[in-house]
CHARMM internal coordinates of N, CA and C (Angstrom, degrees):
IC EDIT
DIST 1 N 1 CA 1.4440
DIST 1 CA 1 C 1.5237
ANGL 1 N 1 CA 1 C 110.61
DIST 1 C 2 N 1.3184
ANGL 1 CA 1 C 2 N 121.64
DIHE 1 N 1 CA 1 C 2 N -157.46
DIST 2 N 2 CA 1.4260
ANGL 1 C 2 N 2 CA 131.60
DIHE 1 CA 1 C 2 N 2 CA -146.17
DIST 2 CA 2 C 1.8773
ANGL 2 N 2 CA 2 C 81.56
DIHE 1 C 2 N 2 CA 2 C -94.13
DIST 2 C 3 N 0.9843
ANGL 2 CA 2 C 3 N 110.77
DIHE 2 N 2 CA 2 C 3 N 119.07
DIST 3 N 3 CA 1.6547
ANGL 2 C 3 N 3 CA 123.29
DIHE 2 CA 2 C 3 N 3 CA 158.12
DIST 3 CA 3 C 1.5901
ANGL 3 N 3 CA 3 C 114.89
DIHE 2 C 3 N 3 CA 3 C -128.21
DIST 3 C 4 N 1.4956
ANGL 3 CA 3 C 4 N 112.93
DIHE 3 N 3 CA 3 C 4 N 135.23
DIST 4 N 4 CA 1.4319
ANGL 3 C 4 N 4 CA 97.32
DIHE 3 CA 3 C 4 N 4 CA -175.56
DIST 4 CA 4 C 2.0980
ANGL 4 N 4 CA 4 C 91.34
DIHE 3 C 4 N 4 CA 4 C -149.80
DIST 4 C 5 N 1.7313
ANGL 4 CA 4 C 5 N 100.16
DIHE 4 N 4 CA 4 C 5 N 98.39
DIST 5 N 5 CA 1.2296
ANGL 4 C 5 N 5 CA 104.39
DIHE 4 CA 4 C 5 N 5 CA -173.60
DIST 5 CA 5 C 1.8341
ANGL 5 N 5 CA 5 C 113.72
DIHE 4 C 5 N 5 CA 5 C -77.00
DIST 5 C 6 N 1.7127
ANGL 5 CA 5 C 6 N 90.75
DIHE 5 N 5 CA 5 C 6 N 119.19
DIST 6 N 6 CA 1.3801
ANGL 5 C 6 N 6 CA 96.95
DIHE 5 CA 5 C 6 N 6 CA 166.21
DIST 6 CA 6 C 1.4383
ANGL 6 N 6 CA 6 C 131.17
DIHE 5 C 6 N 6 CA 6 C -62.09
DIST 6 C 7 N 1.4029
ANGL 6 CA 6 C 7 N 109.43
DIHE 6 N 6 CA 6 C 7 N -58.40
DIST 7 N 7 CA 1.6771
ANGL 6 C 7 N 7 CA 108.74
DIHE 6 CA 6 C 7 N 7 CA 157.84
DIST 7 CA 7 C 1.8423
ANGL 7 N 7 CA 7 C 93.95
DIHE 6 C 7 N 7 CA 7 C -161.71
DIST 7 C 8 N 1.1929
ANGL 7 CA 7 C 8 N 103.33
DIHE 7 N 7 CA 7 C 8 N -140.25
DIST 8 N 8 CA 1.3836
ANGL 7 C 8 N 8 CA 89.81
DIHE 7 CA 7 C 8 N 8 CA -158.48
DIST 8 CA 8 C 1.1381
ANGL 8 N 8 CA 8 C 106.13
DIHE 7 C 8 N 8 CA 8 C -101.36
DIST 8 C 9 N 1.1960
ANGL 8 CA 8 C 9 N 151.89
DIHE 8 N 8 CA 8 C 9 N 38.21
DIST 9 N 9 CA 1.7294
ANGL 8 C 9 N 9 CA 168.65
DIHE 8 CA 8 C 9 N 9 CA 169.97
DIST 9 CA 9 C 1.0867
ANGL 9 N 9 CA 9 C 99.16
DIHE 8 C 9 N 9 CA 9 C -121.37
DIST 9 C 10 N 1.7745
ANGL 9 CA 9 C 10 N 134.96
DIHE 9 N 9 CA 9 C 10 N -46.78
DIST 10 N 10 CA 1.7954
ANGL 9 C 10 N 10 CA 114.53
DIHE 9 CA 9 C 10 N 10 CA -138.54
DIST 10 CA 10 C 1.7393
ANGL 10 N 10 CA 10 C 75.06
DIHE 9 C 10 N 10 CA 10 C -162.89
DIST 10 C 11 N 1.7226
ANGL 10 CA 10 C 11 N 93.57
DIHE 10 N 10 CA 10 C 11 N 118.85
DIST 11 N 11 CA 1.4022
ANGL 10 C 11 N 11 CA 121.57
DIHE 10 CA 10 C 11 N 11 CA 173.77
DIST 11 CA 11 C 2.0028
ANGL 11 N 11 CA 11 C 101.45
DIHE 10 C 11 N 11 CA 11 C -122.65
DIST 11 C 12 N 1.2728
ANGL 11 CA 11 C 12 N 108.48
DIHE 11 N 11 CA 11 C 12 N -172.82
DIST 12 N 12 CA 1.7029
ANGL 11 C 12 N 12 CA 109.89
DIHE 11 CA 11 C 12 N 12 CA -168.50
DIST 12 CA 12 C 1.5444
ANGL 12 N 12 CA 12 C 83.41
DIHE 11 C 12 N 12 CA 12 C -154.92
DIST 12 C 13 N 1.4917
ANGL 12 CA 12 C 13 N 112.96
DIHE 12 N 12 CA 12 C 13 N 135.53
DIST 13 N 13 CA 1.2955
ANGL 12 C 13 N 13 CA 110.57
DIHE 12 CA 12 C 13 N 13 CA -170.27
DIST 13 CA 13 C 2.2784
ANGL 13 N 13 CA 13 C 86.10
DIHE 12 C 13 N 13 CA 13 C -155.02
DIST 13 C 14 N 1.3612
ANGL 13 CA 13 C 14 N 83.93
DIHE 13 N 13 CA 13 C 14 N 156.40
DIST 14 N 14 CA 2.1741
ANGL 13 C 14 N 14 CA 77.57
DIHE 13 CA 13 C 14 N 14 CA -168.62
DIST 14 CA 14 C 1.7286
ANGL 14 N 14 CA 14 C 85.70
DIHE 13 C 14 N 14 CA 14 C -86.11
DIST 14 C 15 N 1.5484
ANGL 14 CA 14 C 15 N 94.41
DIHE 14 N 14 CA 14 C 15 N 156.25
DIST 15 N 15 CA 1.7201
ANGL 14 C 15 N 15 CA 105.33
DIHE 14 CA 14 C 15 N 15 CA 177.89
DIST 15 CA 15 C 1.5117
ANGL 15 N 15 CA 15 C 113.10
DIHE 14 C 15 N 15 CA 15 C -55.39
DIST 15 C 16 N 1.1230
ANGL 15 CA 15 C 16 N 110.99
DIHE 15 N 15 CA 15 C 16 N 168.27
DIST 16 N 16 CA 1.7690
ANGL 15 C 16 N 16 CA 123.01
DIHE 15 CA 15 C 16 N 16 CA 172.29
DIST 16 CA 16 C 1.8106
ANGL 16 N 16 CA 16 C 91.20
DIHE 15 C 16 N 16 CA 16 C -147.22
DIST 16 C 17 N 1.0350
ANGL 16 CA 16 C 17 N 99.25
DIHE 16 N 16 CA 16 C 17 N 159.10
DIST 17 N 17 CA 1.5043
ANGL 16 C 17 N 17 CA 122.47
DIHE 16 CA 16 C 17 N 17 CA 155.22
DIST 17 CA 17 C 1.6435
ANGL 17 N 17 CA 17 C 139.34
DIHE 16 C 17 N 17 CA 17 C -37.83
DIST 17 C 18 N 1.5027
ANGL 17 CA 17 C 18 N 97.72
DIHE 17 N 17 CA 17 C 18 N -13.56
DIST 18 N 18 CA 1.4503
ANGL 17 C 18 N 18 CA 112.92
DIHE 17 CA 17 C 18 N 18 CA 170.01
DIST 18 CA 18 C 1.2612
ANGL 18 N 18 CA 18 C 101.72
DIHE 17 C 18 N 18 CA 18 C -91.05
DIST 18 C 19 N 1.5892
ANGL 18 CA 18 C 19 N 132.11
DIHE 18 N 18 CA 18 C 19 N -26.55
DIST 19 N 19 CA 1.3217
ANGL 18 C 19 N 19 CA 115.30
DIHE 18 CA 18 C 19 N 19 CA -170.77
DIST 19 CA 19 C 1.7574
ANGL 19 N 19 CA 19 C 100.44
DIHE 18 C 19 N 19 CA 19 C -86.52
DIST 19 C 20 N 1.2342
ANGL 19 CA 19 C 20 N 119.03
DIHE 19 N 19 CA 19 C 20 N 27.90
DIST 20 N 20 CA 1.7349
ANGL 19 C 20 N 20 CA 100.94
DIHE 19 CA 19 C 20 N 20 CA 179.83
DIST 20 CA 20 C 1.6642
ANGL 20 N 20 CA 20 C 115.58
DIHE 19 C 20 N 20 CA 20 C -73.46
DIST 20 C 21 N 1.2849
ANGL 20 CA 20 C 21 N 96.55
DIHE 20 N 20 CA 20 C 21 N -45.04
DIST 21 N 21 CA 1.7288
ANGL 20 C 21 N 21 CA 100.56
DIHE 20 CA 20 C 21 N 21 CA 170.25
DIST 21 CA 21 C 1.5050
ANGL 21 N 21 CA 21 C 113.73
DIHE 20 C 21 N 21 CA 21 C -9.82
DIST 21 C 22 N 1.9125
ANGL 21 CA 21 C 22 N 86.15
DIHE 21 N 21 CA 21 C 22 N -85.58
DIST 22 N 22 CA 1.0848
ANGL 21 C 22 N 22 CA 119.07
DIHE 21 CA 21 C 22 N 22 CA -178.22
DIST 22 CA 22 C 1.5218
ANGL 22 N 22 CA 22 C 125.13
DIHE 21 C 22 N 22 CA 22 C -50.35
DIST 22 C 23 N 1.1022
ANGL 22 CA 22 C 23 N 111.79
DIHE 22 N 22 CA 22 C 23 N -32.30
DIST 23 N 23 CA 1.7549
ANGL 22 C 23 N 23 CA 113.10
DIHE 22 CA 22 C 23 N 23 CA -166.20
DIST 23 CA 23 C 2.0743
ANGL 23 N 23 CA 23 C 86.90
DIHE 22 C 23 N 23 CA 23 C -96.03
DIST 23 C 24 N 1.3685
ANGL 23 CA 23 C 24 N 126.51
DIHE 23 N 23 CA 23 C 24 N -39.56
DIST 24 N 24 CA 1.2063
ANGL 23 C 24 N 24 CA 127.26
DIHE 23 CA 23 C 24 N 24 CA -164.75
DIST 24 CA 24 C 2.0111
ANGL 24 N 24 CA 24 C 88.94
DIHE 23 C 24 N 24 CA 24 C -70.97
DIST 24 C 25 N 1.4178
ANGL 24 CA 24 C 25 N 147.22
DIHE 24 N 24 CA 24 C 25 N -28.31
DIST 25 N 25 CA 1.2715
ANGL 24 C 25 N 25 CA 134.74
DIHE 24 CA 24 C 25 N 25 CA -158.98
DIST 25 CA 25 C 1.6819
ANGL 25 N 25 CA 25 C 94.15
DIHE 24 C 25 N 25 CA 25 C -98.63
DIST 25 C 26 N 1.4381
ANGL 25 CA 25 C 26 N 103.31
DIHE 25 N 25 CA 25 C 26 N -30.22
DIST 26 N 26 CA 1.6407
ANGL 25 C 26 N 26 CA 107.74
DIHE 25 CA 25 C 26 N 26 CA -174.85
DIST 26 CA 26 C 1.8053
ANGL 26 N 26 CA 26 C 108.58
DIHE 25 C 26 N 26 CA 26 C -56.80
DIST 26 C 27 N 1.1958
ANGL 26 CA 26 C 27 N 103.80
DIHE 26 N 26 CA 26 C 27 N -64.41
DIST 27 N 27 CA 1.1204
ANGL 26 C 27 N 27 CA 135.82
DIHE 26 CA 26 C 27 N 27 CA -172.35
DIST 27 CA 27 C 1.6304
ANGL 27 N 27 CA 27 C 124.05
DIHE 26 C 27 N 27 CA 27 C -67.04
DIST 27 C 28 N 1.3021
ANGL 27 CA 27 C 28 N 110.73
DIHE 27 N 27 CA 27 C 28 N -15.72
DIST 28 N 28 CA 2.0142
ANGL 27 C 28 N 28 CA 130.10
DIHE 27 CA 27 C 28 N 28 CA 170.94
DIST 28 CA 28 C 1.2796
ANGL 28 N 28 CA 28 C 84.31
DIHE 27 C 28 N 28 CA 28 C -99.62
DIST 28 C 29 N 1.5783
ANGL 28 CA 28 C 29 N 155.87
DIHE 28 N 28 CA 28 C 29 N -98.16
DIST 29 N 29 CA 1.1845
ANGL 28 C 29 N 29 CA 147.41
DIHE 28 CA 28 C 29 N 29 CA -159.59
DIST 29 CA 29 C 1.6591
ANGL 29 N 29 CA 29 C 94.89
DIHE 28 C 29 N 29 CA 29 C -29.36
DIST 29 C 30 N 0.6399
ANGL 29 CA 29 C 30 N 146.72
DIHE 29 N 29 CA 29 C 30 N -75.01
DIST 30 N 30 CA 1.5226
ANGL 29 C 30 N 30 CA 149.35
DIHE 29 CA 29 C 30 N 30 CA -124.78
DIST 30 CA 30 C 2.3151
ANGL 30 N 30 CA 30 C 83.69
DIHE 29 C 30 N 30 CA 30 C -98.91
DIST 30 C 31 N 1.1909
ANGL 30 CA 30 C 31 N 132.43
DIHE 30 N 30 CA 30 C 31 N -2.23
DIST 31 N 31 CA 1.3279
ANGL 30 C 31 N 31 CA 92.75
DIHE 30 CA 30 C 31 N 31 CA -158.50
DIST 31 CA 31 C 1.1803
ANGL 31 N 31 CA 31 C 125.40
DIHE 30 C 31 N 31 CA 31 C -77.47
DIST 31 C 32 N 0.9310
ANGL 31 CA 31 C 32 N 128.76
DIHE 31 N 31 CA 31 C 32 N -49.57
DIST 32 N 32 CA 1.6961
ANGL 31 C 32 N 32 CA 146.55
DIHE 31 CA 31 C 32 N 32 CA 160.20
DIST 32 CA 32 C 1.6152
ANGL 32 N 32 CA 32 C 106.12
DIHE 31 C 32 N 32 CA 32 C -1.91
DIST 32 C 33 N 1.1307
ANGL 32 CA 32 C 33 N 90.15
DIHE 32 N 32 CA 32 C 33 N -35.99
DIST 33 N 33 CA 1.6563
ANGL 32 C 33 N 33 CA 110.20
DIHE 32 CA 32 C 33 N 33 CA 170.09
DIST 33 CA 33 C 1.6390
ANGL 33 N 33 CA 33 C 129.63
DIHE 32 C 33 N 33 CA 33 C -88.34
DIST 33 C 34 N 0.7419
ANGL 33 CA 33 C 34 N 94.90
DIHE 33 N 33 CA 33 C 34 N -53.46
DIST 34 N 34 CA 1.8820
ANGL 33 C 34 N 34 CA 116.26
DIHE 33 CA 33 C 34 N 34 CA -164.91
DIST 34 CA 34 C 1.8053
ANGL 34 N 34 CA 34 C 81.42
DIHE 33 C 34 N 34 CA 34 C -85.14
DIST 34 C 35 N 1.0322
ANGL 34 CA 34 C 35 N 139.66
DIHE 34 N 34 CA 34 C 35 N -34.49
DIST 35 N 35 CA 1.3286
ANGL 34 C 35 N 35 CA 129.95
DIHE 34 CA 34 C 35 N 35 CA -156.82
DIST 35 CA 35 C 1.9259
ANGL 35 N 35 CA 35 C 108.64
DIHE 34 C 35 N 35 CA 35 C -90.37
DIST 35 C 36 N 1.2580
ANGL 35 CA 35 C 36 N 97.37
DIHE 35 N 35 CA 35 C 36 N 13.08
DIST 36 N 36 CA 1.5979
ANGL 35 C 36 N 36 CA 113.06
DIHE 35 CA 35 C 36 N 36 CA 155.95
DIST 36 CA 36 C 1.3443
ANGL 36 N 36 CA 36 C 127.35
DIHE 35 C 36 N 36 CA 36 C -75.98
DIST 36 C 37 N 1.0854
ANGL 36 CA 36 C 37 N 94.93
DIHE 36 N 36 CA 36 C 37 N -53.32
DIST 37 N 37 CA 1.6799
ANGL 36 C 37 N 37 CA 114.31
DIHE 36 CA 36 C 37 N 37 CA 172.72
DIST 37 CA 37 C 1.9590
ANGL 37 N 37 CA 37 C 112.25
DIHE 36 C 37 N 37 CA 37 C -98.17
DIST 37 C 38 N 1.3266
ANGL 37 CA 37 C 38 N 116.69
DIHE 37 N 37 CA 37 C 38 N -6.50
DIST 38 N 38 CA 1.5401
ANGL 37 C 38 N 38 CA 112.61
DIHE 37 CA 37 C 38 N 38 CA 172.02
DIST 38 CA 38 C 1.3780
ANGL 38 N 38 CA 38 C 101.95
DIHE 37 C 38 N 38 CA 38 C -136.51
DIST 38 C 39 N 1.2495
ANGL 38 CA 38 C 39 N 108.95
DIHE 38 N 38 CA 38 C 39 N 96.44
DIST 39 N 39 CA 1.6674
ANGL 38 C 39 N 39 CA 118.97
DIHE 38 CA 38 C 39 N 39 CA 179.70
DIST 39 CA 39 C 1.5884
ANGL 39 N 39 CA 39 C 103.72
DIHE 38 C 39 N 39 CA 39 C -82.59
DIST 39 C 40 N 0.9170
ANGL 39 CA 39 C 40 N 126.66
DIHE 39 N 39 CA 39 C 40 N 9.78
DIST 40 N 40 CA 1.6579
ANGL 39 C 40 N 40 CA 121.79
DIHE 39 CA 39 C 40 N 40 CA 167.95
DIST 40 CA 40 C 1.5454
ANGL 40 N 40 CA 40 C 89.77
DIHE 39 C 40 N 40 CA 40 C -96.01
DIST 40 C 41 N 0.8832
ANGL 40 CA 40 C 41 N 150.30
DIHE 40 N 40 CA 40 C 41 N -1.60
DIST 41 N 41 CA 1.8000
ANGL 40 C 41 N 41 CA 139.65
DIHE 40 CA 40 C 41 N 41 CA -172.97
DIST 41 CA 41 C 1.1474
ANGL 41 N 41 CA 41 C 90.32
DIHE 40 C 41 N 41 CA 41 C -67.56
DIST 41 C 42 N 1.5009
ANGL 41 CA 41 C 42 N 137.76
DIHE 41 N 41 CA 41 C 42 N -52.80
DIST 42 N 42 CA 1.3341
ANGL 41 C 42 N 42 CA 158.31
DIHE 41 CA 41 C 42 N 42 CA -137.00
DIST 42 CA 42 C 1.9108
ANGL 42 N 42 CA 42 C 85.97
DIHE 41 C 42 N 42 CA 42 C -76.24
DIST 42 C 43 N 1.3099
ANGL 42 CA 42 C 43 N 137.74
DIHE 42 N 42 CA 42 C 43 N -49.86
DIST 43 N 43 CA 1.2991
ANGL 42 C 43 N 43 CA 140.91
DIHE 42 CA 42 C 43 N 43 CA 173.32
DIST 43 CA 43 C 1.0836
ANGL 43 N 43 CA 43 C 126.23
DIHE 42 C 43 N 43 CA 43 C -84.38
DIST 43 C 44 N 1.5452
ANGL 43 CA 43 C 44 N 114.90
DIHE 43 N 43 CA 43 C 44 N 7.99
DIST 44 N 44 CA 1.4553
ANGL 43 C 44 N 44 CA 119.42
DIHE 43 CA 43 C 44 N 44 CA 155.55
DIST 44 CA 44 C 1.2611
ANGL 44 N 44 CA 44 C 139.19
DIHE 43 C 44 N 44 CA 44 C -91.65
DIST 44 C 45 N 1.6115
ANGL 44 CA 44 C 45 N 135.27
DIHE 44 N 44 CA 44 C 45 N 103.69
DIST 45 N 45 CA 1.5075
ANGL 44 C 45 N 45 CA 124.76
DIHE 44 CA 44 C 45 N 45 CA -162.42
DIST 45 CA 45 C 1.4042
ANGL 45 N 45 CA 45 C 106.19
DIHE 44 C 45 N 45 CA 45 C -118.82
DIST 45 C 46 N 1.1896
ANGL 45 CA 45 C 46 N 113.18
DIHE 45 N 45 CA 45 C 46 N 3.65
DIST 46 N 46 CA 2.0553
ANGL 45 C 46 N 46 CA 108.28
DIHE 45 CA 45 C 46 N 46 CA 174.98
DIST 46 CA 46 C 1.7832
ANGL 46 N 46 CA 46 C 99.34
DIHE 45 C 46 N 46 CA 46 C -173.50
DIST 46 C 47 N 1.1369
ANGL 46 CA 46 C 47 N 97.22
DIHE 46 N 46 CA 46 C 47 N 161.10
DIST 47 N 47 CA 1.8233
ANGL 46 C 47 N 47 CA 133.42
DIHE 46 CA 46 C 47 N 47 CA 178.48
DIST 47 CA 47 C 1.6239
ANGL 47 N 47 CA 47 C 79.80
DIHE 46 C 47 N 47 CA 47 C -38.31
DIST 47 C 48 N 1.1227
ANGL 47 CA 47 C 48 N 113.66
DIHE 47 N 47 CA 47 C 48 N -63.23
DIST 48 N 48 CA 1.8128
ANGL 47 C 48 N 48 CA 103.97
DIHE 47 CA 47 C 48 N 48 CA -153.57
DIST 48 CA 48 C 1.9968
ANGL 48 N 48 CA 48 C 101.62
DIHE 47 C 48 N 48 CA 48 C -57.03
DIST 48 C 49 N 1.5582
ANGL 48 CA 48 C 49 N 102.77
DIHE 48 N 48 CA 48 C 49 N -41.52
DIST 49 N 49 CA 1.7455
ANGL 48 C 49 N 49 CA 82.23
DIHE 48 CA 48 C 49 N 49 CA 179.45
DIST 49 CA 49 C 1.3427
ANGL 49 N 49 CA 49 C 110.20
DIHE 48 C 49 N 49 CA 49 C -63.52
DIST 49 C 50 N 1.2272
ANGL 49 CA 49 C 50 N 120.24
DIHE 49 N 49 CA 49 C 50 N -45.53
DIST 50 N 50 CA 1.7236
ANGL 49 C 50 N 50 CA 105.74
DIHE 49 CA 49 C 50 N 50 CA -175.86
DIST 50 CA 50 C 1.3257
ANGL 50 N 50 CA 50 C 122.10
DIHE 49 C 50 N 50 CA 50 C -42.85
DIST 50 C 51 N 1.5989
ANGL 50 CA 50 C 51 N 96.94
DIHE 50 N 50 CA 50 C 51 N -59.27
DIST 51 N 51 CA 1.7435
ANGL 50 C 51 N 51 CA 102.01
DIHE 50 CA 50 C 51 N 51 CA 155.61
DIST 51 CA 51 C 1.5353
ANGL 51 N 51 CA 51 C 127.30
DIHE 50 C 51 N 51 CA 51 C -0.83
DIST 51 C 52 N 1.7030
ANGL 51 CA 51 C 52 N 94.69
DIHE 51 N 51 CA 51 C 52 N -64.24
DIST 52 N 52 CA 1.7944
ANGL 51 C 52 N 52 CA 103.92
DIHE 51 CA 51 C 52 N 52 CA -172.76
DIST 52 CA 52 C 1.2597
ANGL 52 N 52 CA 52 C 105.45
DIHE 51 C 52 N 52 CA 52 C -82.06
DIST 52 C 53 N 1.4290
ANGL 52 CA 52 C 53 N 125.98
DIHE 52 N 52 CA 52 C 53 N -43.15
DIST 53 N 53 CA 1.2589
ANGL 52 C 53 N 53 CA 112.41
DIHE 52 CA 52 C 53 N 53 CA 172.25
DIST 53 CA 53 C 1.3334
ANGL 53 N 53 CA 53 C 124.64
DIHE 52 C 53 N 53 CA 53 C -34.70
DIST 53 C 54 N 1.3815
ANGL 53 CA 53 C 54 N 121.42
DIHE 53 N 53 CA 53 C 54 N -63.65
DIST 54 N 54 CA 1.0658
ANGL 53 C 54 N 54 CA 131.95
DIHE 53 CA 53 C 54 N 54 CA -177.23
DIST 54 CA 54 C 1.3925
ANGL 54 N 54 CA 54 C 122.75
DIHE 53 C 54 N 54 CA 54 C -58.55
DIST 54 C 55 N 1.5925
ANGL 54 CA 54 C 55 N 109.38
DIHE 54 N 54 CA 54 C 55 N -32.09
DIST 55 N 55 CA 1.3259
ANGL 54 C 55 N 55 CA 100.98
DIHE 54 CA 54 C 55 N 55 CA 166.56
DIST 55 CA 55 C 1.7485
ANGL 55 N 55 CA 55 C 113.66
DIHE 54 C 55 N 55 CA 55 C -93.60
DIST 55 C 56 N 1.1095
ANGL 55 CA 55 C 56 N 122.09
DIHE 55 N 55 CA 55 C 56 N 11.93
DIST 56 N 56 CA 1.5857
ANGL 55 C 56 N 56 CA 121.38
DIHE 55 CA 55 C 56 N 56 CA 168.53
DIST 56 CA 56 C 1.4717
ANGL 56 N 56 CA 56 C 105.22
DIHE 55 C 56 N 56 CA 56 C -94.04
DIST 56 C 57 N 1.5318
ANGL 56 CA 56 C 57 N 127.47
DIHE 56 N 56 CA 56 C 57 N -18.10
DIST 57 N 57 CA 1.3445
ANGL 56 C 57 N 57 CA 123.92
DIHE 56 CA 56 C 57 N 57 CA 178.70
DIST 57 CA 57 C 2.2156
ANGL 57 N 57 CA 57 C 102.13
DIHE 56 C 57 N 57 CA 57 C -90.22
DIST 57 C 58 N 1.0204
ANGL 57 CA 57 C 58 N 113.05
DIHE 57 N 57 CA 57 C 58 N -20.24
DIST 58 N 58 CA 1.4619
ANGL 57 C 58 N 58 CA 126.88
DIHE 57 CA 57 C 58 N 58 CA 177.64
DIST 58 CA 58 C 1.6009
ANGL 58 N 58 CA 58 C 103.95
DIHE 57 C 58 N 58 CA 58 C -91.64
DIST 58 C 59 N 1.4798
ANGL 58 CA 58 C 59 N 125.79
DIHE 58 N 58 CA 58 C 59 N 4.73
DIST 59 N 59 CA 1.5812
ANGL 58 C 59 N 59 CA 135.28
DIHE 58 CA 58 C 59 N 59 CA 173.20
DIST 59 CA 59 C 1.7553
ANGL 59 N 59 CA 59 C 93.95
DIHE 58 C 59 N 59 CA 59 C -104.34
DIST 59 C 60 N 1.2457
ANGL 59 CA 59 C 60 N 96.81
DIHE 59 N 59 CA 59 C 60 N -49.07
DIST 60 N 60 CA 1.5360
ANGL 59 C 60 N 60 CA 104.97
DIHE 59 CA 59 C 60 N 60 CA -173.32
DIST 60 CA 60 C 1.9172
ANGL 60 N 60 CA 60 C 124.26
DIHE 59 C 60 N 60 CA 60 C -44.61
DIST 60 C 61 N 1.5419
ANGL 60 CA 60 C 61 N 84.01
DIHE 60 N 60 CA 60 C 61 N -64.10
DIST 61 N 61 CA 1.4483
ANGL 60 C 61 N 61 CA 113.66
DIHE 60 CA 60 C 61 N 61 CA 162.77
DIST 61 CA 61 C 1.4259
ANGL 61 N 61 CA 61 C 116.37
DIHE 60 C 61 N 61 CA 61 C -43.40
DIST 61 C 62 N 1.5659
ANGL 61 CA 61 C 62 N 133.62
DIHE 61 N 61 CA 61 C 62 N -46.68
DIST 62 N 62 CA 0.5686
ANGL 61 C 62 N 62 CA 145.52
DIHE 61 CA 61 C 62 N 62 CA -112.95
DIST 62 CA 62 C 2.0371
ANGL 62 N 62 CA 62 C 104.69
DIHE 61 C 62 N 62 CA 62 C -109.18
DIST 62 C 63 N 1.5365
ANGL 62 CA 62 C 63 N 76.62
DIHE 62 N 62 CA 62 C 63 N -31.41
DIST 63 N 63 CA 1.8207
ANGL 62 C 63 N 63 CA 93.29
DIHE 62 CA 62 C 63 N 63 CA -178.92
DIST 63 CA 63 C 1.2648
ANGL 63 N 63 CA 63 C 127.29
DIHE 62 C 63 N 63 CA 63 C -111.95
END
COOR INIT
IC SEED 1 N 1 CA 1 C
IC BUILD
């Protein structure tokens, strides 16, 4: 998939489904905030929706 190395510490690579954890704990701490500019936050209540998100934006991409 899409990898694009910055240097040798910090590369940019597109999400997958392993990062839901991570992007779903990042992203609930922060919403109150972030949910100005991401009005789907408001329809997120656990790891498993991020999950789909992420894999409906990797369907998107995809075709």
């Amino acid at each position: 998939m899409l990898l694009h190395k910055i240097d040798e510490e910090v590369s940019l690579r597109m999400f997958n489904e392993d990062d839901a954890e991570e992007f779903y704990n990042l992203t609930i701490s922060s919403k109150s905030y972030l949910k100005e500019w991401l009005g789907w936050l408001d329809y997120v209540e656990s790891i498993e929706d991020t999950a789909q998100n992420i894999k409906s934006g990797l369907n998107i991409y995809r075709k």
